[in-house]
PDB file of N, CA, C, O and CB in Angstrom:
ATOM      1  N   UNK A   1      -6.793   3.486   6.582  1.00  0.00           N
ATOM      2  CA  UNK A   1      -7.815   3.069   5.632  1.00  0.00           C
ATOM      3  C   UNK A   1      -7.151   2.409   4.423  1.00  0.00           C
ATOM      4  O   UNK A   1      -7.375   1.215   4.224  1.00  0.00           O
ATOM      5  CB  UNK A   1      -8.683   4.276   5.192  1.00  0.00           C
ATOM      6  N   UNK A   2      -6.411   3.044   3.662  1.00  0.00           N
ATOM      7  CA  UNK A   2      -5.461   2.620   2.810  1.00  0.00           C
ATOM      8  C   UNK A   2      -4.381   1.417   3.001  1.00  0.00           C
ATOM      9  O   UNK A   2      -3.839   0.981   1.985  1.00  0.00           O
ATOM     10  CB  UNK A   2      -4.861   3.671   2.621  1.00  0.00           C
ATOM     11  N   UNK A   3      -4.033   0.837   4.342  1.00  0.00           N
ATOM     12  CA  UNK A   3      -3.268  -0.287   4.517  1.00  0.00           C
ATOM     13  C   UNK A   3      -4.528  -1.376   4.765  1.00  0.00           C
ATOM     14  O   UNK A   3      -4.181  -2.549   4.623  1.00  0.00           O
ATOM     15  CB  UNK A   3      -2.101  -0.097   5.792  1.00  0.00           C
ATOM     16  N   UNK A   4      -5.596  -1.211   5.031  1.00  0.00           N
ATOM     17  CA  UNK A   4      -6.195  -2.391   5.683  1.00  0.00           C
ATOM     18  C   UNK A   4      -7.524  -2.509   4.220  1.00  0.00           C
ATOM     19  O   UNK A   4      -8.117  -3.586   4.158  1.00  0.00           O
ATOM     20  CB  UNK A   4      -6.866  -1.982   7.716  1.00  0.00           C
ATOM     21  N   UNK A   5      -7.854  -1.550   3.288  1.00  0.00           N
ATOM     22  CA  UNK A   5      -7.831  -1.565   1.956  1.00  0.00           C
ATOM     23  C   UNK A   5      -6.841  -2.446   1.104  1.00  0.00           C
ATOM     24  O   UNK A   5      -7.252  -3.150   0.181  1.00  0.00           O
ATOM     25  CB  UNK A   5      -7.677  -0.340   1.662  1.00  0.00           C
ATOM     26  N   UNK A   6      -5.767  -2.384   1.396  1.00  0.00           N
ATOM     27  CA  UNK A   6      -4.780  -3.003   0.034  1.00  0.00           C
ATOM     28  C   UNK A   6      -4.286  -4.316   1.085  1.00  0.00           C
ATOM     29  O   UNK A   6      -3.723  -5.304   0.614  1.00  0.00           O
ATOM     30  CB  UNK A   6      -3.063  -1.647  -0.731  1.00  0.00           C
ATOM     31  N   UNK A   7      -4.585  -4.176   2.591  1.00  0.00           N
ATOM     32  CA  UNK A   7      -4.346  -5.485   3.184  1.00  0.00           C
ATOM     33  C   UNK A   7      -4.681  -7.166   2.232  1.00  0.00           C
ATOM     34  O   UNK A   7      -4.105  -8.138   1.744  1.00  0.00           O
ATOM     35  CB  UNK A   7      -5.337  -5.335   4.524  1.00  0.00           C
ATOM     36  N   UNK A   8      -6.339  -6.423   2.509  1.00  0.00           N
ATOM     37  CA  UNK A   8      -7.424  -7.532   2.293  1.00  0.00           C
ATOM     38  C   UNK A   8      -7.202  -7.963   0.341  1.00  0.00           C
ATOM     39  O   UNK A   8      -7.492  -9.052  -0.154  1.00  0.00           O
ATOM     40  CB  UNK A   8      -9.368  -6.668   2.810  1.00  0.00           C
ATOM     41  N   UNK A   9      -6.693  -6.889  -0.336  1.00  0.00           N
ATOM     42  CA  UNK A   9      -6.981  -6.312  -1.850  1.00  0.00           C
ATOM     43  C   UNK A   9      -5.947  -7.558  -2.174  1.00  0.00           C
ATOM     44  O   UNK A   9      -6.338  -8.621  -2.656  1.00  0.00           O
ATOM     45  CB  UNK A   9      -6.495  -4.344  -2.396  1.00  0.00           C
ATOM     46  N   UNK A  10      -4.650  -7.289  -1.860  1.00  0.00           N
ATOM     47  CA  UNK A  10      -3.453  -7.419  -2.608  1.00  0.00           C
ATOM     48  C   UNK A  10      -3.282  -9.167  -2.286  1.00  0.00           C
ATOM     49  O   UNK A  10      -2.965  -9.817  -3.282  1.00  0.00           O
ATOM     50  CB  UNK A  10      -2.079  -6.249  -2.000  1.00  0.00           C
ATOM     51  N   UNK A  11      -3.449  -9.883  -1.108  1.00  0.00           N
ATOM     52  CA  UNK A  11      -3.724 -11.453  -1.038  1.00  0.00           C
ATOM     53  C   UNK A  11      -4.543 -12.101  -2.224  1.00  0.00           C
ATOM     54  O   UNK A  11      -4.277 -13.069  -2.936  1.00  0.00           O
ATOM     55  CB  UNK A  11      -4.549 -11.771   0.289  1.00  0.00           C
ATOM     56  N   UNK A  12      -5.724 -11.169  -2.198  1.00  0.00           N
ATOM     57  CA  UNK A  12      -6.873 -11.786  -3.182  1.00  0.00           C
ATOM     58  C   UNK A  12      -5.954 -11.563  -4.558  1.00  0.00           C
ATOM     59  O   UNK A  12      -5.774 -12.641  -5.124  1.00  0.00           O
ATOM     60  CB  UNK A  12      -8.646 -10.808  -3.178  1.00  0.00           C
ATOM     61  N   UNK A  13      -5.497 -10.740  -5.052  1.00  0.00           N
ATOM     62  CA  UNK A  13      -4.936 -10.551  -6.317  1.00  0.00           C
ATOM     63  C   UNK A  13      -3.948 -11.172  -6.609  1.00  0.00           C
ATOM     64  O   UNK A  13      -3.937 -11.440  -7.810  1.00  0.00           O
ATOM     65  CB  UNK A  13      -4.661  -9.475  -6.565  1.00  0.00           C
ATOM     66  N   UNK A  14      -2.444 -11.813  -5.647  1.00  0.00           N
ATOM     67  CA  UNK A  14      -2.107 -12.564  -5.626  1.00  0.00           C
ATOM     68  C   UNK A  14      -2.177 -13.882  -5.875  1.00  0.00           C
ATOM     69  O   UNK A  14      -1.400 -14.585  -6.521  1.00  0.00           O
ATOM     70  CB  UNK A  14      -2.002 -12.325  -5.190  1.00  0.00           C
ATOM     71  N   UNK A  15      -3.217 -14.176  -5.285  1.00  0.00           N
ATOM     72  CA  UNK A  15      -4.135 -15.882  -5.059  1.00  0.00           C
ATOM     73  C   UNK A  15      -4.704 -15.861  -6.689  1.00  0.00           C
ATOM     74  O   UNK A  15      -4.511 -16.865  -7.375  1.00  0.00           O
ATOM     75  CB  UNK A  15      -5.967 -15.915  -3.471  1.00  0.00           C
ATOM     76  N   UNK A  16      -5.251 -14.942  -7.138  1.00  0.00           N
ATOM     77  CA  UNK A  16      -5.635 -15.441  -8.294  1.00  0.00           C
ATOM     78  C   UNK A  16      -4.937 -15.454  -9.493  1.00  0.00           C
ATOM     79  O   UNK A  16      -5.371 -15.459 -10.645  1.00  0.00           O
ATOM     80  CB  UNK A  16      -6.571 -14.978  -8.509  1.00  0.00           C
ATOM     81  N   UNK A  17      -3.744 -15.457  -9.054  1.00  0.00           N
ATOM     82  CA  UNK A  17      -2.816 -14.602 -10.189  1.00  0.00           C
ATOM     83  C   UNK A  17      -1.890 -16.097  -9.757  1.00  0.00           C
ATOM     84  O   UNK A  17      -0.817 -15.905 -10.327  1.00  0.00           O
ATOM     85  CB  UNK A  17      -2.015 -12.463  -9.797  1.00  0.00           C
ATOM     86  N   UNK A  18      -1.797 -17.451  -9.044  1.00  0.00           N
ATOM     87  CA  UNK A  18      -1.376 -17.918  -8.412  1.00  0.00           C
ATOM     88  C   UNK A  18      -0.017 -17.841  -8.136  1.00  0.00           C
ATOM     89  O   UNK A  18       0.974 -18.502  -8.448  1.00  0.00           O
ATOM     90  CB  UNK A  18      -1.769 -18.658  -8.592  1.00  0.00           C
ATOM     91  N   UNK A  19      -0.249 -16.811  -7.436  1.00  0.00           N
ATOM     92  CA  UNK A  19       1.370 -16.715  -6.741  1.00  0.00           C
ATOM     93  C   UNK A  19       0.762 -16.906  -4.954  1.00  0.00           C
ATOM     94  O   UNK A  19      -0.231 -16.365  -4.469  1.00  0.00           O
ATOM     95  CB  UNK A  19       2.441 -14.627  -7.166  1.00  0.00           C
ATOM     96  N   UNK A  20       1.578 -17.690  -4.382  1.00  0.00           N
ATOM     97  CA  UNK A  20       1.598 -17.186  -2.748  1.00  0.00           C
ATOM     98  C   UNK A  20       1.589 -16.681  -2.179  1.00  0.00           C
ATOM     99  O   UNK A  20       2.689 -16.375  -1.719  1.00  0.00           O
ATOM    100  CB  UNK A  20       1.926 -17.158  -2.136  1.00  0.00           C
ATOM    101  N   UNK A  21      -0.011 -15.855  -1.411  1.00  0.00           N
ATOM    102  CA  UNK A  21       0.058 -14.992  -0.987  1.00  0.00           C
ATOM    103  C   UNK A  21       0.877 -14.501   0.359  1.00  0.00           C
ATOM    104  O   UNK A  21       1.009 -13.330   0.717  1.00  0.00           O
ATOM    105  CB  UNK A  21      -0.900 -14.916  -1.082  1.00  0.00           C
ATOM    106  N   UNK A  22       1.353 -15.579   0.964  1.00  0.00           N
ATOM    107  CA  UNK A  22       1.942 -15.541   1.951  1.00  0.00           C
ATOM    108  C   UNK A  22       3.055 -15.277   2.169  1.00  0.00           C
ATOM    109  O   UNK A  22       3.591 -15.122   3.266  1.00  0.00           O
ATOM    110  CB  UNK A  22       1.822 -16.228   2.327  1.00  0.00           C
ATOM    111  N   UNK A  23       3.576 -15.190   0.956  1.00  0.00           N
ATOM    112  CA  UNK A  23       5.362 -14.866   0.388  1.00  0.00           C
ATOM    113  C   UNK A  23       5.627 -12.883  -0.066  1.00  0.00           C
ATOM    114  O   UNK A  23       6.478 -12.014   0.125  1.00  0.00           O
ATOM    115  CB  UNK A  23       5.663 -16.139  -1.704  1.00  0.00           C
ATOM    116  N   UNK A  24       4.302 -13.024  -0.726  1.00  0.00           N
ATOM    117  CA  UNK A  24       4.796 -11.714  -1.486  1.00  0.00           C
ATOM    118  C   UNK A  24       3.972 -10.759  -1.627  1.00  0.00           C
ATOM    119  O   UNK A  24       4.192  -9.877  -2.457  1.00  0.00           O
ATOM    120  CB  UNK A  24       5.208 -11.892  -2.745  1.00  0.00           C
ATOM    121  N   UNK A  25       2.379 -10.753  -0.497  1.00  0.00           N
ATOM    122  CA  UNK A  25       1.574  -9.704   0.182  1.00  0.00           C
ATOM    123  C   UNK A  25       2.685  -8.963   1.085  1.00  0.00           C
ATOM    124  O   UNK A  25       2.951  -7.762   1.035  1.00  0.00           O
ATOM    125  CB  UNK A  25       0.257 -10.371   1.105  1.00  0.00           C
ATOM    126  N   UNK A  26       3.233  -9.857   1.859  1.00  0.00           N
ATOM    127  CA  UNK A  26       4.340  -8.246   2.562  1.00  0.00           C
ATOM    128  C   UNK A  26       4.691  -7.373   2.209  1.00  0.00           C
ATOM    129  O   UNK A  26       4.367  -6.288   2.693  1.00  0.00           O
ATOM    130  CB  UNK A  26       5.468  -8.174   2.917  1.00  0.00           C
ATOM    131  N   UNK A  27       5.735  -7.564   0.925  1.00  0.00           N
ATOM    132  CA  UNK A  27       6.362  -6.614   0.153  1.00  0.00           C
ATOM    133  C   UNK A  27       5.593  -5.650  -0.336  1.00  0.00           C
ATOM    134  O   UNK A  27       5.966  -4.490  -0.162  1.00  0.00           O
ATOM    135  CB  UNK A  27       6.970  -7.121  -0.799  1.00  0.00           C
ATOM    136  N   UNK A  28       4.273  -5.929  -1.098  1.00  0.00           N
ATOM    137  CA  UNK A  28       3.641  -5.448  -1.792  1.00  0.00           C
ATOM    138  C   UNK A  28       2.654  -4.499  -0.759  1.00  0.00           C
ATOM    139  O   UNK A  28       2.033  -3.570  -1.275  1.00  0.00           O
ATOM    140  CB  UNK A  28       3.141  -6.468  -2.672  1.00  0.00           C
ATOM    141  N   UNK A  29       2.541  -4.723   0.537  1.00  0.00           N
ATOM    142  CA  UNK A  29       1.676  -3.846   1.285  1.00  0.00           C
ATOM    143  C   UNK A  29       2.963  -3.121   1.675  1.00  0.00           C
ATOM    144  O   UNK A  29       3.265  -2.161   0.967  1.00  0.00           O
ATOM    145  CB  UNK A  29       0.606  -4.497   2.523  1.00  0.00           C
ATOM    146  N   UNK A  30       3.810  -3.453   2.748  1.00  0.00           N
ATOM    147  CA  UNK A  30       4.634  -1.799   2.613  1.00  0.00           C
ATOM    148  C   UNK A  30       5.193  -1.421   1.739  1.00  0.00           C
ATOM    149  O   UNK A  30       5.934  -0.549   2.193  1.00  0.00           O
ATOM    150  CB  UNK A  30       5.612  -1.439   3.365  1.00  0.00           C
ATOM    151  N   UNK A  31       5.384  -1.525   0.428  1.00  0.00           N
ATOM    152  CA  UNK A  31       5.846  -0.472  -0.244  1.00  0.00           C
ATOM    153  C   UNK A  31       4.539   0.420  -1.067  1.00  0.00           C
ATOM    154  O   UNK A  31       4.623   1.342  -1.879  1.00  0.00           O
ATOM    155  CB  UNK A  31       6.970  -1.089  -1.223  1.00  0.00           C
ATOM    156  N   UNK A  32       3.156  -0.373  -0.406  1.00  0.00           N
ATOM    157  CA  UNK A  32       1.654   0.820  -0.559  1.00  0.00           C
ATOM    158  C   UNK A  32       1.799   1.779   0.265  1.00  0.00           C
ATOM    159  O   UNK A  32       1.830   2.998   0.096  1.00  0.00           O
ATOM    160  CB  UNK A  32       0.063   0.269  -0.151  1.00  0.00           C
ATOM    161  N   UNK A  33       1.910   0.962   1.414  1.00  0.00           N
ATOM    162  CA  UNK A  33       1.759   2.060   2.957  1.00  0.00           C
ATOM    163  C   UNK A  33       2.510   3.007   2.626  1.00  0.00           C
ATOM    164  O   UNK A  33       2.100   4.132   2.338  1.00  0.00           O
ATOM    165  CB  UNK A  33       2.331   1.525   4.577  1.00  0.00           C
ATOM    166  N   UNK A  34       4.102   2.528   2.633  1.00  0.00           N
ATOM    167  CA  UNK A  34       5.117   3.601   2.569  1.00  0.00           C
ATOM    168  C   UNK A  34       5.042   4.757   1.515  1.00  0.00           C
ATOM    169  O   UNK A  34       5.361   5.896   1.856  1.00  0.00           O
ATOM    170  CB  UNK A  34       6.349   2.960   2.372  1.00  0.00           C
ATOM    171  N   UNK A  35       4.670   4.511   0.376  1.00  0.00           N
ATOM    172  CA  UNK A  35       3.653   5.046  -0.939  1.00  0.00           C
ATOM    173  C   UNK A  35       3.262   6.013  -0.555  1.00  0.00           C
ATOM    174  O   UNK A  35       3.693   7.151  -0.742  1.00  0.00           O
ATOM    175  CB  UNK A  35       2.427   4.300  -1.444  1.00  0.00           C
ATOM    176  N   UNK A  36       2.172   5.571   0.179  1.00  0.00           N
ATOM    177  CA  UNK A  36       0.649   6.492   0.334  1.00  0.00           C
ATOM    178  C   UNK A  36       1.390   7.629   1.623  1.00  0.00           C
ATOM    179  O   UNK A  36       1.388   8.860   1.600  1.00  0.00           O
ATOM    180  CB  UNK A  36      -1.207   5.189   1.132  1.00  0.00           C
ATOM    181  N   UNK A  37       2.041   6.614   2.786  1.00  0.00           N
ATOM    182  CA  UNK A  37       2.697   7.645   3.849  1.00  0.00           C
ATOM    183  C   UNK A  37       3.187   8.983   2.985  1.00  0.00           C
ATOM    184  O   UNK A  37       2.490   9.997   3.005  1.00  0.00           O
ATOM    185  CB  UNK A  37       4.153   6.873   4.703  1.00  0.00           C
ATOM    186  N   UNK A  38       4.365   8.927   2.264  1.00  0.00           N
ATOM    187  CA  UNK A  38       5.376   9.536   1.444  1.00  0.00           C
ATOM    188  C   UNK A  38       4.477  10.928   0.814  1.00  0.00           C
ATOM    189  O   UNK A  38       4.675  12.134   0.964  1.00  0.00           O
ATOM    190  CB  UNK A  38       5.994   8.327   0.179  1.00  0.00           C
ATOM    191  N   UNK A  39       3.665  10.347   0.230  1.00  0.00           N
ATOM    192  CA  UNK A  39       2.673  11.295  -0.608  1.00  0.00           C
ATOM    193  C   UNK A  39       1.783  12.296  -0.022  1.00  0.00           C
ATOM    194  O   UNK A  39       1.348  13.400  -0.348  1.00  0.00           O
ATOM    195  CB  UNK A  39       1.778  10.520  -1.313  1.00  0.00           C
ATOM    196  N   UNK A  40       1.669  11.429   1.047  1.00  0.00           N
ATOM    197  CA  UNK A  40       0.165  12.777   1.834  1.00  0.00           C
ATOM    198  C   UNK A  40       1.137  13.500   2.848  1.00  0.00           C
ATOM    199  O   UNK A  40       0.717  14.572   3.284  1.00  0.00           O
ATOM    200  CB  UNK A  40      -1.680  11.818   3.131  1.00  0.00           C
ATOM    201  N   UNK A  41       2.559  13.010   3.353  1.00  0.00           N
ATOM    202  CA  UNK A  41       3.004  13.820   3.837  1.00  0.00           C
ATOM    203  C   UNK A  41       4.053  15.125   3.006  1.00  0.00           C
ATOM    204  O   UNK A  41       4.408  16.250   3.358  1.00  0.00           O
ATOM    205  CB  UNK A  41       3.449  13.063   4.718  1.00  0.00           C
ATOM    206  N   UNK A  42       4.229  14.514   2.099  1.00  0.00           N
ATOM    207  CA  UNK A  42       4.362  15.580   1.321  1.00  0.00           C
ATOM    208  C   UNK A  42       3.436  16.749   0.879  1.00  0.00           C
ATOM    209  O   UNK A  42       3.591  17.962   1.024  1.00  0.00           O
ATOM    210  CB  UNK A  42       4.682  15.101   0.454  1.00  0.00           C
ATOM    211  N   UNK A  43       2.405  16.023   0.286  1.00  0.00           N
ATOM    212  CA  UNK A  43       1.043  16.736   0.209  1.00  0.00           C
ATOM    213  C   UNK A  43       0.654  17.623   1.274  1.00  0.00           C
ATOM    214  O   UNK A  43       0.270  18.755   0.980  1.00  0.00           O
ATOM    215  CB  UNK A  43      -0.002  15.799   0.132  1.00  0.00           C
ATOM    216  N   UNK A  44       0.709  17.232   2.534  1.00  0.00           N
ATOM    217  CA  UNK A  44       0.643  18.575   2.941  1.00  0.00           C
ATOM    218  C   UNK A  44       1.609  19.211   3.494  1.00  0.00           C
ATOM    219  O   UNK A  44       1.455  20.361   3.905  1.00  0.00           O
ATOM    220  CB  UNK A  44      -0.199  18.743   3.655  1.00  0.00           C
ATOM    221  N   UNK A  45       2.823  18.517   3.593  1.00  0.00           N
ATOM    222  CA  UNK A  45       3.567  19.914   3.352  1.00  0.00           C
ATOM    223  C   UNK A  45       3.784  21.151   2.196  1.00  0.00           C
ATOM    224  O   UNK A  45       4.267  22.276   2.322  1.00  0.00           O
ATOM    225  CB  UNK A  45       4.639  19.568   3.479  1.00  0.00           C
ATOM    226  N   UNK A  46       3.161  20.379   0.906  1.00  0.00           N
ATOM    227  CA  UNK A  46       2.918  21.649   0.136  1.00  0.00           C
ATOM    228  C   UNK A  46       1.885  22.853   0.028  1.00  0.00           C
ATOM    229  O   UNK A  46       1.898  23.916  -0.593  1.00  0.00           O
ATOM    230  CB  UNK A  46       2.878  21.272  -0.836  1.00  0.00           C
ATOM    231  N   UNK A  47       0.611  21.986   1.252  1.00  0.00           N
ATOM    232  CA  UNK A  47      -0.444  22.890   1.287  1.00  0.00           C
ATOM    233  C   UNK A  47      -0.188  23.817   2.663  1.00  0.00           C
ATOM    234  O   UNK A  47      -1.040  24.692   2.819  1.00  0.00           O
ATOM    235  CB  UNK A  47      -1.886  22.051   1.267  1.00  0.00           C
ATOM    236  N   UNK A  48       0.795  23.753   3.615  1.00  0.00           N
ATOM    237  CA  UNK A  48       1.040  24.422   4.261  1.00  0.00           C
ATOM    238  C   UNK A  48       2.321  25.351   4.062  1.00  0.00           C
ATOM    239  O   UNK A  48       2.470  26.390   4.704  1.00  0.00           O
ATOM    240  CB  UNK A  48       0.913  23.788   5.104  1.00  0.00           C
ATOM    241  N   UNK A  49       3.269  24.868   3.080  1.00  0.00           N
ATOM    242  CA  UNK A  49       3.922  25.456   3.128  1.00  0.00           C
ATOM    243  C   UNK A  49       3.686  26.678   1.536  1.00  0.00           C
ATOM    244  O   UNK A  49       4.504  27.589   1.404  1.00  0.00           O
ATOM    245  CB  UNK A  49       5.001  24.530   3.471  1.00  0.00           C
ATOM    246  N   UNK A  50       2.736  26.544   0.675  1.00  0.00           N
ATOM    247  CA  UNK A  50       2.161  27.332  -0.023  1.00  0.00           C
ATOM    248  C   UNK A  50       1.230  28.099   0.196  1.00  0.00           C
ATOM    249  O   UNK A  50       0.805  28.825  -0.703  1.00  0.00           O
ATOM    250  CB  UNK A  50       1.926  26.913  -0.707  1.00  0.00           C
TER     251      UNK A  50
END
């Protein structure tokens, strides 16, 4: 939900910001994904392991 959220998000914000979205949406979506991955798997390892 969160990659295909900031998929569509982060081009548009780019484009209006005029930078190329085609250059520098990559970067900017996996280091969301990887983000969001990082966090909820942590997250619940603290709710299982508490």
């Amino acid at each position: 939900i969160c990659a295909g959220l900031f998929g569509g998000l982060i081009p548009f914000l780019l484009d209006r910001m005029k930078i190329d979205p085609a250059v520098a949406s990559g970067v900017f979506l996996t280091m969301v994904t990887d983000v969001v991955g990082f966090l909820s798997f942590l997250g619940l390892a603290t709710l299982i392991l508490l």
